[in-house]
N, C-alpha and C positions, 0 to 999 in steps of 0.2 A: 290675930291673923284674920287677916278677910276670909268671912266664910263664902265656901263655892258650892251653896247647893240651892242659889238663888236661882229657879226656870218657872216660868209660868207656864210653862207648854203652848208658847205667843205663835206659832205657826208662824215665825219668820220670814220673810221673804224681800227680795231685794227689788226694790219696783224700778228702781234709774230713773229716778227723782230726788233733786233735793228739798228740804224740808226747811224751813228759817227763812231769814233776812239773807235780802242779798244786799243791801244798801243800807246806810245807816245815815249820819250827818252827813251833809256835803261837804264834797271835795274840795280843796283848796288848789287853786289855777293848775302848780307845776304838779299837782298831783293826776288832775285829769290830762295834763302833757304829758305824763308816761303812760296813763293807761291806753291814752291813742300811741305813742308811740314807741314807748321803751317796751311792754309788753306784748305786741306784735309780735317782735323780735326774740321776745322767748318761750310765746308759747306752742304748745307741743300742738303736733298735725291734728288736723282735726278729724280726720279717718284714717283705716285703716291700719294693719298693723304698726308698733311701736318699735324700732331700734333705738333701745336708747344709748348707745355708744355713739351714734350716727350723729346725735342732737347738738354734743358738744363740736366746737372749732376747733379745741386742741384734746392732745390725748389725755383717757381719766382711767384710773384703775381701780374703781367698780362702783353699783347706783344704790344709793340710797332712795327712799321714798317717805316723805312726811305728808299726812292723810289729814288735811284740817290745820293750816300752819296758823291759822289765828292773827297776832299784830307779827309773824315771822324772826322775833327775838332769837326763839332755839334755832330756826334753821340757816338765820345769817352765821350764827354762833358758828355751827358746823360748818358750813362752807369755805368760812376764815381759816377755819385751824383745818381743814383739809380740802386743800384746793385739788388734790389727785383726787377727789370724787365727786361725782355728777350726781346733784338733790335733785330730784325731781318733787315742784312741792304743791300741792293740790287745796286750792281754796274759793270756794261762791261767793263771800263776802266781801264785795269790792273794795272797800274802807282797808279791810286787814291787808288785800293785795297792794292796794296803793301804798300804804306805809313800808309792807316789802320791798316795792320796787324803789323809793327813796333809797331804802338803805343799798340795794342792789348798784344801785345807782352813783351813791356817796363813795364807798368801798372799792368799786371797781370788780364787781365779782360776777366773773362768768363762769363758774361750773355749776349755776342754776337755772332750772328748765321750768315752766309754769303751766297749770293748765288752770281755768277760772269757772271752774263748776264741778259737778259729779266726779268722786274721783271713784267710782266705781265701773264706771265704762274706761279709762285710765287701766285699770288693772286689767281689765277685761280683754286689753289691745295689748300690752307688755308678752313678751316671749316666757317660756316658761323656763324657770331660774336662772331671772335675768338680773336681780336684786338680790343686797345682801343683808338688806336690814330695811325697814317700815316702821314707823313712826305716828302714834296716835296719843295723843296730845291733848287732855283738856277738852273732848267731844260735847258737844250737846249731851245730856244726860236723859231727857225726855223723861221726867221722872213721875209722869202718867199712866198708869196703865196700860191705857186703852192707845199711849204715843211709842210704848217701848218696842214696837214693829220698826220705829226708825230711826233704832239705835245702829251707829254704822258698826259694831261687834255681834255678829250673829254663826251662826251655823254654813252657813252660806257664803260669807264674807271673809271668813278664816279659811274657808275651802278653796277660797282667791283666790286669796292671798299665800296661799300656801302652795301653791301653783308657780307665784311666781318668784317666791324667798327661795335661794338654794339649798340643800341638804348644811346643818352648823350655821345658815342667818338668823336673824335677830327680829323678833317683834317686841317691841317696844311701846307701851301703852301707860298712859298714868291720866288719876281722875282725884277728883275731892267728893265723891260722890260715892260711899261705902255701899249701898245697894250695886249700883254700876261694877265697882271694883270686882265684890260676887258674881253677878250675870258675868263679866267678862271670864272670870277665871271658871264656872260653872262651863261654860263655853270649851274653852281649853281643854279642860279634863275630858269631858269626851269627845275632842279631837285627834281623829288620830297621826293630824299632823304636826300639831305640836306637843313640847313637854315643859312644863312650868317648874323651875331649877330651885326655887325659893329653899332652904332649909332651916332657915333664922329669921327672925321678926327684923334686921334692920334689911334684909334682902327685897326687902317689899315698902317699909316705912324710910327704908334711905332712896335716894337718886343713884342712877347710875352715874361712872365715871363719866368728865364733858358736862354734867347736866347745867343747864341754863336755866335760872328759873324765869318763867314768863309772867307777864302782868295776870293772866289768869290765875297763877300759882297765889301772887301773892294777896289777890282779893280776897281767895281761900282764908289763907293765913291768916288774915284780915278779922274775916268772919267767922275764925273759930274752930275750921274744918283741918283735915289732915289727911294730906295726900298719901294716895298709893301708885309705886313704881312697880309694873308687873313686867318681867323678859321672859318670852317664851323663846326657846329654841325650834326652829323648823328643824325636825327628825331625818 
């Protein structure tokens, strides 16, 4: 069992910065053709407040949120097999957006919404319990010390987000990184807006139902490590 009494007493804080790479190899032609064009058209306003009912063209019956969708394998996944819900999926790394928007593009899938940076001012703009589930995925791990201030699971960030998951939604987080799995669930426990459901070791070492595994999972696998699935319940 992942132990949760990993805390540094890090003085947390959310600065609305992102931290990493936003660019990686270069793009390929029709890649930079959607980032001028096809992503336009899907990303979310750039001020003030968030309807996210409003964002879709046709009607959806309720939003998910994926915080970091990486090469966006899991969140095409989702989209496909529930087109009655609106992703809204939040990533800096242009490279991971662009292969997104490919598939976005191949598919034919509109009940996904993008925004291409911090997805912390994102949350920030959302209505409160406007979302029924949040999605975190394979984070940067920051596995520094002196870096884990800008780990995106903190004291602060769960306080968000728990803002804006409604009473019975879903946080949804999974890592290869057994320090991280701790901090996050160390988190949780004294949170007073979530509760972490786990009763048995495959609640946490299995995937939830739907799971995708993503090229990050399988680097893991790769390299030896063993992922953890953590579902908290918003209270």
């Amino acid at each position: 069992m992942p132990s949760a009494i990993a805390d540094d007493n890090d003085n947390e804080t959310l600065r609305g910065a992102f931290y990493g790479r936003r660019k990686g190899k270069k793009l390929r032609d029709r890649q930079t053709d959607l980032i001028n064009e096809l992503l336009p058209k899907l990303r979310l306003p750039e001020e003030g407040p968030i309807s996210p009912r409003d964002l879709f063209d046709t009607p959806i019956d309720d939003i998910w949120l994926e915080i970091g969708f990486g090469g966006g394998e899991h969140l095409i996944a989702q989209a496909l097999a529930h087109r009655n819900i609106g992703i809204i999926g939040c990533e800096p790394f242009i490279n991971g957006m662009a292969k997104l928007l490919s598939m976005l593009d191949e598919e034919d899938i509109t009940n996904v919404r993008l925004h291409d940076a911090d997805a912390i001012p994102v949350i920030a703009r959302l209505p409160e319990a406007s979302i029924s589930r949040a999605y975190i995925l394979y984070p940067d791990p920051w596995p520094k010390r002196r870096h884990r201030k800008r780990r995106i699971v903190s004291d602060e960030s769960l306080a968000m987000l728990a803002r804006v998951i409604r009473p019975g939604g879903l946080l949804r987080f999974a890592t290869d990184i057994d320090d991280y799995a701790a901090w996050t669930l160390a988190r949780l426990e004294r949170s007073p807006d979530f509760v972490w459901q786990a009763e048995r070791a495959d609640d946490w070492r299995q995937p939830w139902d739907g799971w995708i595994s993503t090229r990050y999972e399988q680097k893991a696998f790769r390299e030896g490590r063993t992922p953890s699935y953590i579902t908290a319940v918003r209270r």
